[in-house]
N, C-alpha and C positions, 0 to 999 in steps of 0.2 A: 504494500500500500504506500503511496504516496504521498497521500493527505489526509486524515481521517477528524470526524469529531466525535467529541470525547463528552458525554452526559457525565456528570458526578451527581451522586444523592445527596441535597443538604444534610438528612437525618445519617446519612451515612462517616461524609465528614466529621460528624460530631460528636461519633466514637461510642462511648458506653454514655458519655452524659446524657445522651440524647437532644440538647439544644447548646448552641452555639459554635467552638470547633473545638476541637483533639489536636492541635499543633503537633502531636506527632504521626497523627494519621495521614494530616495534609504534605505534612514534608515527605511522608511515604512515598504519596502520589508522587509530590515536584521531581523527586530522584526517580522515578519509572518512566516521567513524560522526558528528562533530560538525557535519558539514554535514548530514547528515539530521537530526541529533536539531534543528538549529536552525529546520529545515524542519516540525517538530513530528511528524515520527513515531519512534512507538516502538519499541526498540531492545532484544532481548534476548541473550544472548549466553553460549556454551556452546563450551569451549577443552578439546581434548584434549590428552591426556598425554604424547605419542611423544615430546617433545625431552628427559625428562627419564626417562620408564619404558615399556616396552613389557611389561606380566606374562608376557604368552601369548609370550616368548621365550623365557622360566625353565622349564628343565625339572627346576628342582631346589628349587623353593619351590611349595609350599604352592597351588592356582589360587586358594583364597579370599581369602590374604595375600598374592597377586601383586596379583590386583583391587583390594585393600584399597591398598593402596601404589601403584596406577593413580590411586584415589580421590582418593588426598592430590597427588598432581603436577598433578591438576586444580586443586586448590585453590590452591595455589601459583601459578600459570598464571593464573587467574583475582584472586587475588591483587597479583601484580605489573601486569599489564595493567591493571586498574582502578585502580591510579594514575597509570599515562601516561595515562589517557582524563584524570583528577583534573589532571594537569599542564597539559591545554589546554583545561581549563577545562568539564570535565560534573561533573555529579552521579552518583555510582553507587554500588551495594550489592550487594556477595555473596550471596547465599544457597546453602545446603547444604538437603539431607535428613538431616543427623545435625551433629547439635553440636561447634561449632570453639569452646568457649568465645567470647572476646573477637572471634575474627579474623573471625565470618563470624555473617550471624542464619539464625536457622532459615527454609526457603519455605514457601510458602503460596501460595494462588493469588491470597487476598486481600491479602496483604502486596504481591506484588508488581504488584498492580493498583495500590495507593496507590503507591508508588514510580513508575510511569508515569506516573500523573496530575501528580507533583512532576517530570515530565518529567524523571527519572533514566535510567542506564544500568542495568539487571541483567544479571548475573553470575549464569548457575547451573552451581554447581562440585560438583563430588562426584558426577557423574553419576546412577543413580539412589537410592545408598545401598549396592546390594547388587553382591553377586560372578555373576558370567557375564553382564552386561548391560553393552555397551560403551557408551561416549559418546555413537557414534551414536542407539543406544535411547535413553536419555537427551533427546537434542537433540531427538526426534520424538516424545517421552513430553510436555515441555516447552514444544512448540510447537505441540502440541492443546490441551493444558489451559489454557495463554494466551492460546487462538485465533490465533494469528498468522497471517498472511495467504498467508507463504512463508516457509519453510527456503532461508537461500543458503548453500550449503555454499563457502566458499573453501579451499582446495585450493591442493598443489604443482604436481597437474595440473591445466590448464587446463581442463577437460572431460569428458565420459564417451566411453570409447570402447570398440570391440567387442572391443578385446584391447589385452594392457598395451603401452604404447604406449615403453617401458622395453626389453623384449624382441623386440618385433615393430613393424619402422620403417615396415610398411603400415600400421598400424593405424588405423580412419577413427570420427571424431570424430565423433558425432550433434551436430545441432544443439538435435533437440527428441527426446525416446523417453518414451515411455508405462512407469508404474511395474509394469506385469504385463510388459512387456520386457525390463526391469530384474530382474526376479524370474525367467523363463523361463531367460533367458539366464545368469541368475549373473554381472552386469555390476558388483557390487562398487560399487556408488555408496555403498552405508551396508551393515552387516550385514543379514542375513537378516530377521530380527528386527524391524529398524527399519524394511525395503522394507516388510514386510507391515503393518507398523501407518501408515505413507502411504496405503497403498493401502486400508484396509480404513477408515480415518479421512479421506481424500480428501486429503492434506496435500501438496501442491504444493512441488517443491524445483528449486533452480536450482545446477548449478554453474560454479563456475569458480575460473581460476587467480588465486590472492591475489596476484602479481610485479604482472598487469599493471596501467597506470596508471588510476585511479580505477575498479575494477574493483569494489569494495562500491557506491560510488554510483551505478554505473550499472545493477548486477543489481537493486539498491533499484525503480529509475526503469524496470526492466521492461525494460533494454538489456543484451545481453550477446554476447560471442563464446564463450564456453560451453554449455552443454545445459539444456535447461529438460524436466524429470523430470514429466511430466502426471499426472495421474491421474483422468480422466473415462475 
């Protein structure tokens, strides 16, 4: 692969606390993305908000100012992370769909092709701009328009499985499932939303659990004990 983007789970970054981060989880990551970036492929990267806001748990605000307030814990997320990546040593730049003054530039498609070429990390925070589109849409909006080669989703769970695997201790793990299986079955891999735009765009995703050991650089290198989400 040459280019791929990279989903993080906010709840997952956040380690055992379960809100805010685990700074040694995240540096985990930084050291797994900087053997690929050193390897010369590019690296995009799209962190959701769970550790810090869930909206769709609010049933007493507002859905547009729940989303809005989704938006910004991306930012922040995206935010902090890209300076542990800065601490061991990459290059990297935020971008939004709407204006952080100083803390983040506006995206572009063009913008952030120049930033790959300078073999940087991006960072796209803010998901798509607007309310009722989650991250997931976001991450698969992001990684067509980039071209990216795969979406690797990391994840608390290791896997895709045919039932939550939280509630039901059979629960059996695909290794590999087609994105219209995914969609048939309502398997929960990404929203609705973001299944159909893989599938309707051909965008190939891989998941797995972010715990285990070198688990970005092997999904990268086309190895995994997790589920590789097809779409021919």
């Amino acid at each position: 692969m040459k280019r791929i983007l990279l989903k993080l789970s906010g709840e997952a970054l956040a380690g055992e606390k379960g809100t805010g981060f685990d700074e040694q989880v995240v540096t985990g990551v930084a050291k797994q993305v900087k053997v690929l970036v050193d390897e010369g492929m590019e690296v995009g990267i799209v962190i959701g908000g769970g550790n810090f806001w869930r909206g769709r748990s609010s049933k007493n605000i507002d859905r547009t100012k729940a989303d809005q307030i989704g938006m910004l814990a991306t930012v922040m997320n995206c935010i902090y992370v890209s300076e542990i990546f800065r601490s061991q040593g990459m290059m990297t730049s935020v971008l939004t769909p709407f204006s952080c003054g100083e803390f983040t530039k506006m995206y572009s498609k063009d913008r952030c092709n120049k930033y790959f070429a300078h073999k940087m990390v991006v960072f796209f925070a803010g998901g798509t701009g607007h309310p009722y589109f989650s991250t997931d849409t976001g991450t698969v909006l992001r990684a067509v328009e980039i071209e990216a080669d795969n979406i690797l989703l990391a994840k608390a769970v290791d896997g895709v499985y045919d039932s939550d695997p939280k509630d039901n201790p059979q629960a059996r793990k695909y290794s590999e499932v087609s994105i219209q299986e995914v969609i048939d079955k309502k398997l929960k891999v990404v929203d609705l939303t973001a299944s159909i735009m893989c599938m309707e765009q051909k965008m190939p995703m891989t998941v797995f659990g972010l715990n285990e050991k070198d688990s970005i650089v092997n999904a990268a290198h086309g190895v995994t004990t997790g589920t590789r989400v097809t779409v021919d």
